[in-house]
C-alpha positions as CSV (number, residue, x, y, z in Angstrom):
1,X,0.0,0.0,0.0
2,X,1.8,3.4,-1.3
3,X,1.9,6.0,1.7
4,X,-0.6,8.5,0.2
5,X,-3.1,5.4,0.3
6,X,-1.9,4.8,3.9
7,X,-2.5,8.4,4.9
8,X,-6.1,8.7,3.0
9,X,-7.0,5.8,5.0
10,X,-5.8,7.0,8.3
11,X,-7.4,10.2,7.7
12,X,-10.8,8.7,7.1
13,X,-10.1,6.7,10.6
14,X,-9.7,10.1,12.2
15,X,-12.9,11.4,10.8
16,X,-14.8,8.7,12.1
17,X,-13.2,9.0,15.8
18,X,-13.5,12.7,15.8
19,X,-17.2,12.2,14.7
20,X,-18.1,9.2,16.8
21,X,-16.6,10.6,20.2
22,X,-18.9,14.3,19.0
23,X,-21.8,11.7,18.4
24,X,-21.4,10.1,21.7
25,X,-21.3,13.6,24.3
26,X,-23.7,14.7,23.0
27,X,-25.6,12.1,22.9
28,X,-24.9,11.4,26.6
29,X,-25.6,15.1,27.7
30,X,-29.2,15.0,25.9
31,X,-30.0,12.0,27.6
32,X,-28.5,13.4,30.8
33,X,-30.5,16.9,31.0
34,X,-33.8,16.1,28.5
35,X,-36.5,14.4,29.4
36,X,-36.9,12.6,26.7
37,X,-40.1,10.1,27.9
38,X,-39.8,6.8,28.0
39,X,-36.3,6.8,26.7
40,X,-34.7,8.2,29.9
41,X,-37.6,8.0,32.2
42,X,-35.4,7.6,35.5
43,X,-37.3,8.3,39.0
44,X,-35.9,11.5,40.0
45,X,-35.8,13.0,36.9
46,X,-38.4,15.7,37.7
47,X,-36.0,16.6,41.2
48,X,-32.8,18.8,41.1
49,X,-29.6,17.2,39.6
50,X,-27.1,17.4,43.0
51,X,-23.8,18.5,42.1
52,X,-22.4,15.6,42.2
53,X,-25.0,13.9,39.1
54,X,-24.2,17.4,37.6
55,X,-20.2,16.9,37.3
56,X,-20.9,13.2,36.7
57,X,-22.9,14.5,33.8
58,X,-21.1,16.8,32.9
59,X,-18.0,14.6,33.1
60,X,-18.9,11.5,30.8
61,X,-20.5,14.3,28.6
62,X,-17.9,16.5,27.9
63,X,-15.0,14.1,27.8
64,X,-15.5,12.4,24.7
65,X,-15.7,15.6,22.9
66,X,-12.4,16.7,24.7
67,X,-11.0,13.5,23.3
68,X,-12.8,14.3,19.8
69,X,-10.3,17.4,20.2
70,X,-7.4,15.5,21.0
71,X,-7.9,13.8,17.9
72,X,-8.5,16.9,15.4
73,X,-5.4,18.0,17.2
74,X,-3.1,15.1,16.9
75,X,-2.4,15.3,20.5
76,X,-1.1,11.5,21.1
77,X,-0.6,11.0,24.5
78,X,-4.3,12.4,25.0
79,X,-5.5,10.5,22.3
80,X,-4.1,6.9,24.1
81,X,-6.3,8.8,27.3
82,X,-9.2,8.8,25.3
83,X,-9.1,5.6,24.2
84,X,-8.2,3.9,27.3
85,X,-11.1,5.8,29.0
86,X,-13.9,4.8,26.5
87,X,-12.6,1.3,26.5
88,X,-13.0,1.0,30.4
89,X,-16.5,2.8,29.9
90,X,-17.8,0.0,27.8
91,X,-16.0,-2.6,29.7
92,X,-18.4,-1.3,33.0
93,X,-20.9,-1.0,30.6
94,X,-21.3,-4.8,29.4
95,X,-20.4,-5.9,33.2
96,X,-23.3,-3.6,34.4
97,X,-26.0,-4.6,31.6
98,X,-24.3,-7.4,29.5
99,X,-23.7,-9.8,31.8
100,X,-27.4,-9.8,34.2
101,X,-28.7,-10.2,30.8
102,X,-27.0,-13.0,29.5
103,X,-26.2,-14.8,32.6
104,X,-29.1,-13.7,35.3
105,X,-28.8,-11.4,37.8
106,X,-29.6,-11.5,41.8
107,X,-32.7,-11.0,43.2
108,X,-31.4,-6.9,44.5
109,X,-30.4,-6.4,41.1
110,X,-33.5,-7.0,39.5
111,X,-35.8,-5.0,42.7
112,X,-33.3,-1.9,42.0
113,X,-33.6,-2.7,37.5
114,X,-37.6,-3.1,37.8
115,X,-37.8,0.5,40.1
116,X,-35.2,2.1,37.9
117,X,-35.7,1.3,34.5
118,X,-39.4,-1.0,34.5
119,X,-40.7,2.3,32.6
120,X,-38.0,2.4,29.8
121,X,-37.8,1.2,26.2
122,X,-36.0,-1.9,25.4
123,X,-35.3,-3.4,22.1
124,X,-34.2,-7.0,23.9
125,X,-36.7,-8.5,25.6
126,X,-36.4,-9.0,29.4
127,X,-37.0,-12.9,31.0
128,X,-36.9,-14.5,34.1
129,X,-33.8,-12.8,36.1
130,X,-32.4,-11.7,32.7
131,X,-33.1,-8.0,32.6
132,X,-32.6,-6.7,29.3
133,X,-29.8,-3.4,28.7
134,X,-32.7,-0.5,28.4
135,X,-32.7,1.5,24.9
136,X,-31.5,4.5,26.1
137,X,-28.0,2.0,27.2
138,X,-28.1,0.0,24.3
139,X,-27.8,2.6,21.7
140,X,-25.1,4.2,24.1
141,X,-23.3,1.0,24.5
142,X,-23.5,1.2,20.5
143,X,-21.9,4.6,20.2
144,X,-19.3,3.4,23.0
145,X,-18.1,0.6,20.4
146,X,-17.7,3.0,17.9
147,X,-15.6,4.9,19.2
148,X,-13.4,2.1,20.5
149,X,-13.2,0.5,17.2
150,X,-12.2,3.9,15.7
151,X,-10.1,5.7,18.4
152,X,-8.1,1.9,18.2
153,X,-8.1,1.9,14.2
154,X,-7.5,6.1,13.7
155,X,-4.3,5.4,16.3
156,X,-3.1,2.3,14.8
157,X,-3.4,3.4,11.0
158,X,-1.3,6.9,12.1
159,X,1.5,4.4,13.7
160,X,1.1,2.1,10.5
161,X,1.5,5.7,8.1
162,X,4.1,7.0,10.4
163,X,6.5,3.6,10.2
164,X,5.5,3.5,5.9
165,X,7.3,7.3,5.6
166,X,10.0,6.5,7.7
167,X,10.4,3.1,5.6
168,X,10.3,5.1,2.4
């Protein structure tokens, strides 16, 4: 593969990371602030965010745009961040949802699922002691992979581009 080929490629890698990571906060801060029905209908929504749920928001809102930055930027080291951070965000994701679903969940789990989320959408169906990752989470969780796959594929194609110029 000729270098210009290598770059093209790693620039359509960065374009998808840059717009995946944009996709994602903001995605995450509508859910976060709208009331959006049955798609984040949460008890409590209707109360006062503390500050605490406010930074947390704002946090897991606002850092994958940061990281959309580091990545129009070139920034590498903060790049790496990004990526590490959105991996172990979809790791606690598919611990926290994946797993109850596919392998059951206890009997507290399912009191605090059923009071939490019983008046969300799903797109998987819920059985037994096997409750299903809520809409709002799944297309999240969706989003999350995304930006995994192409943070990981926009960082490796730069190193692969980098180590084809310095070979030529």
């Amino acid at each position: 593969m000729s270098s210009a080929l290598r770059s093209e490629t790693a620039s359509r890698w960065f374009s998808w990371a840059i717009a995946s990571q944009l996709c994602l906060g903001i995605y995450f801060e509508l859910c976060a602030w709208v009331p959006l029905g049955a798609w984040n209908d949460q008890p409590g929504r209707a109360e006062l965010t503390t500050l605490g749920e406010a930074l947390f928001n704002l946090f897991f809102g606002l850092a994958p745009i940061l990281s959309g930055l580091a990545f129009l930027k070139r920034i590498r080291p903060l790049m790496w961040l990004g990526l590490v951070f959105h991996a172990v965000w979809l790791a606690l994701q598919f611990l926290g949802w994946w797993v109850p679903y596919l392998f059951g969940a206890s009997p507290q789990h399912m009191e605090m699922y059923n009071r939490v989320f019983g008046r969300t959408y799903n797109f998987l169906p819920s059985f037994e002691n096997h409750p299903a990752p809520d809409a709002m989470h799944f297309v999240l969780q969706v989003l999350l992979v995304s930006v995994v796959v192409s943070c990981a594929g926009a960082l490796l194609r730069r190193r692969e581009a980098r180590l084809s110029m310095g070979s030529t």
